[in-house]
SELUMDREN-283677 format. One line per 10 residues: their letters; for each residue x, y, z of N, C-alpha, C, O, CB. Coordinates in steps of 0.2 Angstrom, whole numbers, plus 5000, padded with zeros to 4 digits. Atoms other than C-alpha are relative to their C-alpha. Glycine has a CB too. Layout:
SELUMDREN-283677
a	X:Y:Z:X:Y:Z:X:Y:Z:X:Y:Z:X:Y:Z  ... .
end
This chain:
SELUMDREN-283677
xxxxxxxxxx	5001:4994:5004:5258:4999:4758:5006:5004:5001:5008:5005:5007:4994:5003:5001  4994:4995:5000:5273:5011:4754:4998:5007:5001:4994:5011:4998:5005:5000:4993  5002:4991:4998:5272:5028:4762:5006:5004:4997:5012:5002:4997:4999:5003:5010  4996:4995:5004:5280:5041:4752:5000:5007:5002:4995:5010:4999:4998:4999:4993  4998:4994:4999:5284:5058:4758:5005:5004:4996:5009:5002:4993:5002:5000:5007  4995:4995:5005:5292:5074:4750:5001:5006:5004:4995:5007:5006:4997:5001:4992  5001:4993:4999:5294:5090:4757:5002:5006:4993:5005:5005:4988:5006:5003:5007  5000:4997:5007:5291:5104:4745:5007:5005:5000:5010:5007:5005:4993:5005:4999  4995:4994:4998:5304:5117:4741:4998:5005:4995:4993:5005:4992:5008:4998:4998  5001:4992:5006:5306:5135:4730:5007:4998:4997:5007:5000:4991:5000:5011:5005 .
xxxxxxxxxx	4995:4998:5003:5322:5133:4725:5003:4996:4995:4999:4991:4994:5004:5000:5004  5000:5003:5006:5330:5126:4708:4995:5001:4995:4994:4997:4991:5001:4995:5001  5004:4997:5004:5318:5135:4700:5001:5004:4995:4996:5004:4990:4997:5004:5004  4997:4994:5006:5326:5148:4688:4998:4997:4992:4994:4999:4989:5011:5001:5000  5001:5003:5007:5327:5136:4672:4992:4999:4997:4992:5002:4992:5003:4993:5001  5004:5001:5001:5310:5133:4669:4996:4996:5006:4998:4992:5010:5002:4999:4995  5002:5005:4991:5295:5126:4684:5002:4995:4998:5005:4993:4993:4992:4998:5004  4997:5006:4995:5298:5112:4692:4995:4993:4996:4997:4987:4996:4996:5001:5012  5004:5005:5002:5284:5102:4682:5001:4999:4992:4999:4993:4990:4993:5001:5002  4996:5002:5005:5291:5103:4666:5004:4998:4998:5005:4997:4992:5001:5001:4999 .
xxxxxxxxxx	4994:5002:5000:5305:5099:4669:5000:4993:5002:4997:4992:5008:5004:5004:5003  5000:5005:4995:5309:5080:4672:5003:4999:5006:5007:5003:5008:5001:4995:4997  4999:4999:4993:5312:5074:4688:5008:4994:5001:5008:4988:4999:4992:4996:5007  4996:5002:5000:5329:5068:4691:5001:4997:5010:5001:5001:5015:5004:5004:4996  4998:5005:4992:5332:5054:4709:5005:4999:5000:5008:4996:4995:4998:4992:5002  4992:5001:4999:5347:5055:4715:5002:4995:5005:5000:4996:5011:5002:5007:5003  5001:5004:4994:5354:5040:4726:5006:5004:5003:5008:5009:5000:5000:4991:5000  4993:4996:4997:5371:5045:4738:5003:4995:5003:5009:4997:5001:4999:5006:5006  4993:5006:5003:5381:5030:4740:5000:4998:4996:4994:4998:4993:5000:4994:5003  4996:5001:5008:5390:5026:4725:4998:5006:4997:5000:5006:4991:4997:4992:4994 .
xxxxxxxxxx	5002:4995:5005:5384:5042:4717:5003:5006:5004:5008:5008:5002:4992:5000:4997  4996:4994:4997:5390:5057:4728:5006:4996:5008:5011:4999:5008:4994:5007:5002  4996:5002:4996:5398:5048:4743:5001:4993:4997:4997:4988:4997:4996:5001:5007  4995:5008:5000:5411:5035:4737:5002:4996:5004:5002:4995:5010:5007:5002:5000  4996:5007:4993:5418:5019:4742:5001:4997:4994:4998:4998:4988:4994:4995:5007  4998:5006:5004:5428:5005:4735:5007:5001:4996:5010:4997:4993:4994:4999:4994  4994:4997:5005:5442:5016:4728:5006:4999:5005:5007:4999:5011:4999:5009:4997  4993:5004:4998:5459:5009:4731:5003:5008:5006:5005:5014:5004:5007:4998:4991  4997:4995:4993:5466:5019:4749:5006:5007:4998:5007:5012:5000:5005:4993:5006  4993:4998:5002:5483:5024:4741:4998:5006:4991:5002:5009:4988:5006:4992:4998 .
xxxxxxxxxx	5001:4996:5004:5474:5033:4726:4992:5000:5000:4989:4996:4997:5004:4998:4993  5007:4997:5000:5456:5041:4730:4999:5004:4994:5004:5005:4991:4999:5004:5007  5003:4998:5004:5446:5050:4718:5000:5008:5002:5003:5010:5007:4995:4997:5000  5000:4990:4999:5444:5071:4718:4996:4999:5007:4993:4994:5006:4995:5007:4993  5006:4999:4995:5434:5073:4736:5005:4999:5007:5011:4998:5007:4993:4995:4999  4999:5001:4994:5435:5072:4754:4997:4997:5006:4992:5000:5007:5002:5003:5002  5005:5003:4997:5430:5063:4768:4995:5006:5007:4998:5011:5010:5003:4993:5002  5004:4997:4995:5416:5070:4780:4997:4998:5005:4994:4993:5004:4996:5003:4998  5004:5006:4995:5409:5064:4796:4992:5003:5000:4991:5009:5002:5003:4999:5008  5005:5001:5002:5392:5063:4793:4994:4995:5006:4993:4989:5005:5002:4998:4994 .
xxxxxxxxxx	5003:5005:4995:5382:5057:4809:5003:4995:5003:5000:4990:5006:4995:4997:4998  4995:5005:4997:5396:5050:4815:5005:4995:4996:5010:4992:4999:4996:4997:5005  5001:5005:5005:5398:5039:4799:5005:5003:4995:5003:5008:4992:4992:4998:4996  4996:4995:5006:5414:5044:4787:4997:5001:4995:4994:4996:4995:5006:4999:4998  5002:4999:5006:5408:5048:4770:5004:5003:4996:5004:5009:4998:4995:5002:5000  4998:4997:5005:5418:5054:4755:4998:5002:4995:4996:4998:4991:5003:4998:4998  5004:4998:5003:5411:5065:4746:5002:5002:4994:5004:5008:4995:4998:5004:5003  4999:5001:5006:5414:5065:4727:5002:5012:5001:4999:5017:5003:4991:4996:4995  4999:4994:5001:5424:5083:4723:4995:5003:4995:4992:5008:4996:5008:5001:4998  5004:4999:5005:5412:5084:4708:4994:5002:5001:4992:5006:4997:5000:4996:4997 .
xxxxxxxxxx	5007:5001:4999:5395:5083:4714:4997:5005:4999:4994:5006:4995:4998:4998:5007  5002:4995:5000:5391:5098:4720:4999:5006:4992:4994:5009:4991:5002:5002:5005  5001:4997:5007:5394:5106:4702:4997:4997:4996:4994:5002:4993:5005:5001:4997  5005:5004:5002:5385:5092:4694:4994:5002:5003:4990:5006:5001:5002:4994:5000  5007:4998:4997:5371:5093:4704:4996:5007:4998:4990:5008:4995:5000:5000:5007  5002:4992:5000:5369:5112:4703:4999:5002:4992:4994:5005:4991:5006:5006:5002  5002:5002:5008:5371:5110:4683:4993:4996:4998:4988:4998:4994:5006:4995:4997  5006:5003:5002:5358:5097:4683:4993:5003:5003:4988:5003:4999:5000:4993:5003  5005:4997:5001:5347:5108:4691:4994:5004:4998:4988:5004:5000:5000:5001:5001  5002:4996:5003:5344:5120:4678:4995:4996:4994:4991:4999:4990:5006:5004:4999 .
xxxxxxxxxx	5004:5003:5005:5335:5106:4667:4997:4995:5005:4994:4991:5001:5003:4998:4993  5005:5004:4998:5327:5094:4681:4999:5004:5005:5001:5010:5006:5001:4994:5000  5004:4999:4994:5318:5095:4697:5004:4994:5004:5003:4988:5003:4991:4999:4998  4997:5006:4996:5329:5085:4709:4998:4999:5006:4996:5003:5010:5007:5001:5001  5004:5002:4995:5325:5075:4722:5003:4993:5002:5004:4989:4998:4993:4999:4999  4995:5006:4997:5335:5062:4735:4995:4992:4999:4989:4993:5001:5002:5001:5009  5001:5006:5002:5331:5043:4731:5003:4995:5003:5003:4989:5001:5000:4999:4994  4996:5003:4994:5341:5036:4746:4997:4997:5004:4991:4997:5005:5004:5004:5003  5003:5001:4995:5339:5027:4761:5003:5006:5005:5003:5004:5011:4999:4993:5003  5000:4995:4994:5345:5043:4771:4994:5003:4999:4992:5006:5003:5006:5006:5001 .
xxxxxxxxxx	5009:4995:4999:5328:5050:4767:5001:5006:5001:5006:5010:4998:4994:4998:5007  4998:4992:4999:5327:5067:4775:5007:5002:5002:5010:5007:5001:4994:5004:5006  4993:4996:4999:5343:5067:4782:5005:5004:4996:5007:5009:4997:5004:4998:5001  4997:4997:5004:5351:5069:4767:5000:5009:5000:5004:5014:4998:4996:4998:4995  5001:4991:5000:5345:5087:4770:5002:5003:5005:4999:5008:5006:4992:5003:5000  4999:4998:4995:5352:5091:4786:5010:5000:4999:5014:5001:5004:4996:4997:5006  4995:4998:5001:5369:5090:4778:5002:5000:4994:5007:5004:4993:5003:4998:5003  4998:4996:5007:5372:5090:4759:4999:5003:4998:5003:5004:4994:5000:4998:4995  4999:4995:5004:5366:5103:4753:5005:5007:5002:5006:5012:4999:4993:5003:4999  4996:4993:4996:5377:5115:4766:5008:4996:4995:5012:4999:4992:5000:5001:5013 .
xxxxxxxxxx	4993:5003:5003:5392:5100:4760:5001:5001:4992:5006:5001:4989:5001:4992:5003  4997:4998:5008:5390:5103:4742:4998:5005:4997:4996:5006:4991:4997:4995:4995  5000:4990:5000:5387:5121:4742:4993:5000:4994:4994:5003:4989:5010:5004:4995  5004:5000:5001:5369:5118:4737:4994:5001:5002:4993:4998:5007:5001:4997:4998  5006:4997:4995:5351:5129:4741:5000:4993:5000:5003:4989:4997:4994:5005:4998  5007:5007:4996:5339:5114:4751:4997:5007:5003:4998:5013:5004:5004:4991:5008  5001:5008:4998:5330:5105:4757:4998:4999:4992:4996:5004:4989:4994:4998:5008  5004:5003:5003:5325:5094:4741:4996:4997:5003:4997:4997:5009:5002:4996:4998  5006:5006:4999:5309:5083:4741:5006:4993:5000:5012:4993:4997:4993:5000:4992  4998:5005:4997:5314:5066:4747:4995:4995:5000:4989:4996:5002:5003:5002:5007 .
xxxxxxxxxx	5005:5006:5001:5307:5047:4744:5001:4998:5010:5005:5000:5014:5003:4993:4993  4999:5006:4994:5303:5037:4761:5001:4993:4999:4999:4993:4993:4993:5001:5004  5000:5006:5001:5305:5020:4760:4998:4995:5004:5001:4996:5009:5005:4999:5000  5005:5003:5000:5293:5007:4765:5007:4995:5005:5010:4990:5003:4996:4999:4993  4998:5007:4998:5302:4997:4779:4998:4993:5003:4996:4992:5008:5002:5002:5005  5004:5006:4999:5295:4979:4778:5004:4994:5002:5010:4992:5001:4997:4999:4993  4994:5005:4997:5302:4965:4787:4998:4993:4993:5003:4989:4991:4997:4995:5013  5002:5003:5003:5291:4954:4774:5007:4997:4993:5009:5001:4988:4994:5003:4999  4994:5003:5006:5306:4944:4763:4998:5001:4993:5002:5003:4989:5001:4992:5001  5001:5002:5004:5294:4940:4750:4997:5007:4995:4995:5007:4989:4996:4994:5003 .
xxxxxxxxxx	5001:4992:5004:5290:4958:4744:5006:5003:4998:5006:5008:4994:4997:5005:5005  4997:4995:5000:5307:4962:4746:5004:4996:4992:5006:4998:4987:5003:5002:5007  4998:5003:5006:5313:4949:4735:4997:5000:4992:5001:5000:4988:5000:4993:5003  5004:4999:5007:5300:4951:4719:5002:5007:4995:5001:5008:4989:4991:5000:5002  4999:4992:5003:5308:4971:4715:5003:5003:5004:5003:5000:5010:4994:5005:4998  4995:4996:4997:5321:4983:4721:4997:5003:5005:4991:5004:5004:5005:5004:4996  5001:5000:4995:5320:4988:4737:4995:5009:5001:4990:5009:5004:5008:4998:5003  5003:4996:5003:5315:5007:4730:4996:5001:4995:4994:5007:4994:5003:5002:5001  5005:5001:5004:5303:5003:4717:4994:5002:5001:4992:5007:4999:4999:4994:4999  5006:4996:4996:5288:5006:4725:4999:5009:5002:4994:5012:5002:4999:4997:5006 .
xxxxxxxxxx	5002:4992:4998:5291:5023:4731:5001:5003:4994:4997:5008:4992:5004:5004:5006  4999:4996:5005:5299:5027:4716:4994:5003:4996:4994:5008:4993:5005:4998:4996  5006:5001:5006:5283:5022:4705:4993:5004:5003:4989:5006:4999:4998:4992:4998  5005:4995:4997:5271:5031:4719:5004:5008:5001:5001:5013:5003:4998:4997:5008  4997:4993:4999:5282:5047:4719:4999:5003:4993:4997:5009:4993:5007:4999:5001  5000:4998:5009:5282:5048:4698:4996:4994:4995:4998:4990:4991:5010:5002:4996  5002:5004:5008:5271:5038:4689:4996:5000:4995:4993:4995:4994:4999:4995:5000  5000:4998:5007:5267:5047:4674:5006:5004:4999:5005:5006:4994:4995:5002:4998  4997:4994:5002:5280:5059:4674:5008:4996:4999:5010:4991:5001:4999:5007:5005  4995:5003:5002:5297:5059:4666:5005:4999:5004:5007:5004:5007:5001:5002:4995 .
xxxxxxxxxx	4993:4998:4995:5312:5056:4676:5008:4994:4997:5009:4991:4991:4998:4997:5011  4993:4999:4999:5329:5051:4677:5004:4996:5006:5004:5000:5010:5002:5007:5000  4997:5003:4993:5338:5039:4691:5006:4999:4998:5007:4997:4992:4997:4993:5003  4995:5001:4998:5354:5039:4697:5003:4996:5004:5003:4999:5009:5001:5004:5001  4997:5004:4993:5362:5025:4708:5005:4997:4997:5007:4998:4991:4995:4995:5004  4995:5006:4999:5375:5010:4711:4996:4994:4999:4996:4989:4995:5004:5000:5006  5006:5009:4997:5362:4996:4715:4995:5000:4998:4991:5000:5002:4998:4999:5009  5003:5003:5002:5351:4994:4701:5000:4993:4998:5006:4991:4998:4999:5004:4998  5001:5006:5000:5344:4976:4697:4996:4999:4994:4993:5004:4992:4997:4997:5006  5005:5000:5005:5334:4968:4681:4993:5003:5003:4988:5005:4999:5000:4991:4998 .
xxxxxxxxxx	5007:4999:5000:5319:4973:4690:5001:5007:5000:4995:5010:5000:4995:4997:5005  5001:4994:5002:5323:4990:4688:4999:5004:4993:4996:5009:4991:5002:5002:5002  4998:5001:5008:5328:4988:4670:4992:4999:4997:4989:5003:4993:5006:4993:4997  5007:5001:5002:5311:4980:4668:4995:5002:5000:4990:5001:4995:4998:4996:5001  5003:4993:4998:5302:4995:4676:5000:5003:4995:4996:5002:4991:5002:5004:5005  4998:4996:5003:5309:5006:4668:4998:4999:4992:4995:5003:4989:5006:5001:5001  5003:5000:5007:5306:4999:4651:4992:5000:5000:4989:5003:4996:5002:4993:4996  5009:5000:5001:5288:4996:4655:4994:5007:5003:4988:5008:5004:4997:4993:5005  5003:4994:4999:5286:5013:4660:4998:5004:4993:5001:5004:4988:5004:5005:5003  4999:4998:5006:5276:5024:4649:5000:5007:5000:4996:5010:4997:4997:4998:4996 .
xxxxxxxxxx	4998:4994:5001:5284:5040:4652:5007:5000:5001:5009:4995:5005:4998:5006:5004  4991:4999:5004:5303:5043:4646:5000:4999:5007:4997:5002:5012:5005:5009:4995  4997:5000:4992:5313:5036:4660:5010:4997:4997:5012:4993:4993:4994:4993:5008  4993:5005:5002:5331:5033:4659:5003:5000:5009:5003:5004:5014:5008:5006:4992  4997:5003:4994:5343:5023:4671:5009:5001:4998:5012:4999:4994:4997:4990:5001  4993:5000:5000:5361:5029:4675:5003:4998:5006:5002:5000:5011:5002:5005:4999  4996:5003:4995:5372:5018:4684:5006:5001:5001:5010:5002:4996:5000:4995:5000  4995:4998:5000:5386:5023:4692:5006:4993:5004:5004:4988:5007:4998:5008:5005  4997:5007:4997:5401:5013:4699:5003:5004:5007:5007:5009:5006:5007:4997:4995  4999:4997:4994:5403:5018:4719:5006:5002:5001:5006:5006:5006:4999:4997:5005 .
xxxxxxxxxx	4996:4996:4998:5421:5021:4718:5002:5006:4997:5007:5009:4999:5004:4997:5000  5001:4995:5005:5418:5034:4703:4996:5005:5003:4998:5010:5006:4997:4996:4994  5005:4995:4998:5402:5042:4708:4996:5003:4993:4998:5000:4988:5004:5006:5005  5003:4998:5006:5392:5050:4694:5006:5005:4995:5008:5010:4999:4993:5003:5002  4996:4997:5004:5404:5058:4681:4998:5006:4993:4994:5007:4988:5003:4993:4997  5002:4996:5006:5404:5071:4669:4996:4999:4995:4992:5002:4993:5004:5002:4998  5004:4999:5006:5398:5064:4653:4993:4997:5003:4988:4998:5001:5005:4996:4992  5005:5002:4997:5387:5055:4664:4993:5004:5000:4988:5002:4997:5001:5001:5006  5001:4996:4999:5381:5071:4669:4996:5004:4992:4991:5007:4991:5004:5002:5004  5002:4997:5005:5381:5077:4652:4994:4996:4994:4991:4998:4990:5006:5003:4996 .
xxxxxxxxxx	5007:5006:5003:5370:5062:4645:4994:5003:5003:4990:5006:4999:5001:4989:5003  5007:4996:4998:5356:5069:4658:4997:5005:4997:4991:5005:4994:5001:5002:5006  5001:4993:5004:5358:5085:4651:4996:5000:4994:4992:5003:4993:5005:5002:4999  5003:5001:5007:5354:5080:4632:4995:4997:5001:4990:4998:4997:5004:4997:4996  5008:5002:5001:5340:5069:4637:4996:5002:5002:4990:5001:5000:4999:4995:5002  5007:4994:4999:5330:5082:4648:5000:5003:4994:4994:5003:4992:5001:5005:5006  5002:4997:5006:5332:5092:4633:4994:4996:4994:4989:4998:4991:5006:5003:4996  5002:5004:5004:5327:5078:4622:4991:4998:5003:4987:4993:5000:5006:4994:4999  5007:5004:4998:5309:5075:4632:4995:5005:5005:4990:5004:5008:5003:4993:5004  5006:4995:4998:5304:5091:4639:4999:5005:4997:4994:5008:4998:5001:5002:5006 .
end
């Protein structure tokens, strides 16, 4: 069974609550911390050490994110889990902590192999409500989710040496309007 944890927050609040608004999952490899991009021509950002672990952090992020706020309810969809909160929101000049999935560590192959690895928590975290996923590393079985959900969900995939991009960003935008 998947255990799913969140901590609550106050903040990102201004636009309208938190439950009208859909919920946008944020993952952070390939989507704010880069990789893959050619050494001799990096992308806007810089790297950080991060628990010891370098990490390049998308120059954009934080402005996107802080934008996306004002029409969803955000929340980390990684496996850093809570860490995430003990250094991106100070590195992308963003109040925290977000709510945060846990992820069900199972040695079982045969669970892991039938749906993505975050499926489960995602669908115990929100399932009726509308959201919004952001990552690198979706699979047909999230596609297949996702269509067989039935509250508005859209899937944006990003490419890890990119990270999530503006019109990206502005696609989210028009479809929280469009569904809340």
């Amino acid at each position: 069974m998947h255990v799913q944890e969140i901590k609550e927050r106050s903040e990102f609040r201004e636009a309208a609550p938190a439950r009208t608004r859909p919920l946008l999952l944020l993952d952070i490899d390939g989507v704010i911390s880069l990789f893959g991009f050619p050494p001799h021509d990096p992308p806007a950002g810089r790297f950080h050490a991060i628990e010891g672990i370098p990490h390049f952090l998308s120059a954009a992020a934080g402005a996107q994110l802080a934008k996306l706020a004002g029409c969803f309810e955000l929340a980390w969809a990684s496996g850093w889990e809570d860490r995430a909160n003990d250094h991106l929101p100070h590195l992308l000049g963003l109040p925290g902590p977000l709510p945060f999935l846990r992820f069900a560590r199972s040695g079982s192959a045969g669970s892991s192999m039938r749906a993505h690895w975050k499926l489960a928590a995602v669908d115990a975290y929100a399932p009726a409500r509308a959201l919004a996923w952001i990552d690198d590393a979706f699979d047909t079985s999230c596609e297949h989710w996702a269509a067989a959900r039935q509250a508005p969900t859209l899937l944006i995939a990003t490419e890890p040496a990119v990270g999530l991009t503006d019109a990206q960003a502005d696609r989210l935008i028009a479809w929280a309007s469009s569904v809340s």
